[in-house]
N, C-alpha and C positions, 0 to 999 in steps of 0.2 A: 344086873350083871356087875359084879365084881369091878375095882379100879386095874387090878393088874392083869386082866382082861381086855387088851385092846384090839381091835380089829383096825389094821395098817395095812397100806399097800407099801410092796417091796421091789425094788430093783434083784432082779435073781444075777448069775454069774456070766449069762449070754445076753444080756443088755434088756430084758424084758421086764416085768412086774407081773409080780403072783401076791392075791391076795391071801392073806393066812390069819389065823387067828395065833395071837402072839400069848405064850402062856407066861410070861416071867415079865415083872417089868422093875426089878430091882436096878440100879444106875450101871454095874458091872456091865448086864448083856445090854441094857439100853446104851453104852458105851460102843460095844462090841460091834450093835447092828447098825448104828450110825457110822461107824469105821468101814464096817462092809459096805453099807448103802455109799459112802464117799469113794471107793475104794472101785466100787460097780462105774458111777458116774465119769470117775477120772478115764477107767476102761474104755468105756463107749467113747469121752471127748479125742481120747488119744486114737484111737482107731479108725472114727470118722472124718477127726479136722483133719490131716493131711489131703485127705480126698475131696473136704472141699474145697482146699485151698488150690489141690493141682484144675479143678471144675473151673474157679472163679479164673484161674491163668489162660487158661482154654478159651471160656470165653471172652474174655478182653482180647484176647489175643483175634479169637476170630469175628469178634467185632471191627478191632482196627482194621487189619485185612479187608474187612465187607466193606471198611468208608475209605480205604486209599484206593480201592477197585472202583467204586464208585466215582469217588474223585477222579481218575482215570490216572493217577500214579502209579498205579502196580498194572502192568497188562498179564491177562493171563496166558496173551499168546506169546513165547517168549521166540519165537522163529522173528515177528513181526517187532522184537524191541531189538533182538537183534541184527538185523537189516537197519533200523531204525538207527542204529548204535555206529554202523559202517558208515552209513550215510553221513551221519553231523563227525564223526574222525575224518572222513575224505575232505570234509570242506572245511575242519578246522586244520588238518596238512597242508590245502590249498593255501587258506590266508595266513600261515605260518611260514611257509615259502614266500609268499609275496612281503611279508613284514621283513625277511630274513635282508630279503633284496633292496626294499627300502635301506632295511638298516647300514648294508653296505654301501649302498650309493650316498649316503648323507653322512657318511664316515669319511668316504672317500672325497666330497665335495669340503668338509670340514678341513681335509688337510690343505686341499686344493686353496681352501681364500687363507686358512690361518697359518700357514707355511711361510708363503712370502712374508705377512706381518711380524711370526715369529723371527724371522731369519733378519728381519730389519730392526726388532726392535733388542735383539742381539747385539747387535753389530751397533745401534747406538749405546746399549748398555756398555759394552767394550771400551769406546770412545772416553763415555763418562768417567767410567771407570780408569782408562789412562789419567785424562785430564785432573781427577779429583788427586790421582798418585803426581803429578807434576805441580800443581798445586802445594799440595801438602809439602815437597821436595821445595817447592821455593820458600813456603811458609817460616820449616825449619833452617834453610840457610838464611832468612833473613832475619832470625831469632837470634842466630849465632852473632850473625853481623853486630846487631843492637846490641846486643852484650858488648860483644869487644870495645864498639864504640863507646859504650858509656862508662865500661872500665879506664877507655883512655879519657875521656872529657873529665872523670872525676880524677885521676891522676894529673889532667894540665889546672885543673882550680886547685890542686893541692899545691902543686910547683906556683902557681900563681900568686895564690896568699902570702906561699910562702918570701916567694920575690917581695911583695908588697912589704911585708913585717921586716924583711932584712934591708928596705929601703925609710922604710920610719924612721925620724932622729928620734933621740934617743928622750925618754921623756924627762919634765924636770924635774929635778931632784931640789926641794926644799930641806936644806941643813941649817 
């Protein structure tokens, strides 16, 4: 048999393979039926993968489901998760009322002991506060004072020296 004679199996246009006896095998139509046979392949991948992709969702999907049922996280009675659902809200209302009260009685009990201390320690701040302002008022009046004073003490050593020098005789004069 002849080389350009080959006997090939082919991808046809509905996704299947027909065997045929190939009469040409110059590189032009071996070009061509390589193009088609790719061309068939891509067909079939694009047509199927989405469907198994949406398959393989499904199942994971209803695996998870099968082992949180299991796990007993997901009930499939939902009448029973919702009774289930009232009950633990009734008793988280309960202890939210009871904290509520708590909180107000240890609010009210906080003013009750830190009132009086606040109000005492007020009223010495105030004091303080006087005292440090009568303070500081004597401070600068008696800044002023020691000024004055030492303006005068230096004013009587100047009259002093001065007395002194105008009671000196007179020194001696070598002529």
């Amino acid at each position: 048999m002849p080389n350009h004679f080959l006997f090939q199996s082919q991808v046809t246009d509905m996704g299947g393979t027909s065997n045929r006896l190939l009469q040409a095998d110059n590189p032009r139509d071996r070009k061509k039926r390589n193009d088609k046979e790719y061309r068939a392949r891509c067909r079939v991948f694009t047509l199927f993968f989405p469907w198994l992709i949406y398959i393989y969702i499904y199942i994971y999907i209803y695996i998870y489901i099968y082992n949180k049922i299991k796990e007993g996280l997901i009930s499939i009675n939902m009448q029973e998760d919702q009774k289930r659902q009232k009950e633990e809200l009734e008793k988280l209302a309960v202890e939210n009322a009871r904290m509520k009260d708590e909180n107000e009685s240890l609010v009210k009990e906080r003013v009750a002991v830190l009132s009086p201390n606040l109000e005492s320690a007020a009223i010495e701040i105030n004091q303080l506060r006087s005292e440090s302002q009568s303070l500081k008022r004597n401070s600068d009046n008696q800044r002023i004072l020691v000024h004055a004073l030492t303006e005068k003490l230096v004013t009587l050593f100047i009259l002093l020296l001065l007395l002194l020098w105008s009671l000196m005789p007179e020194p001696f004069s070598i002529n």
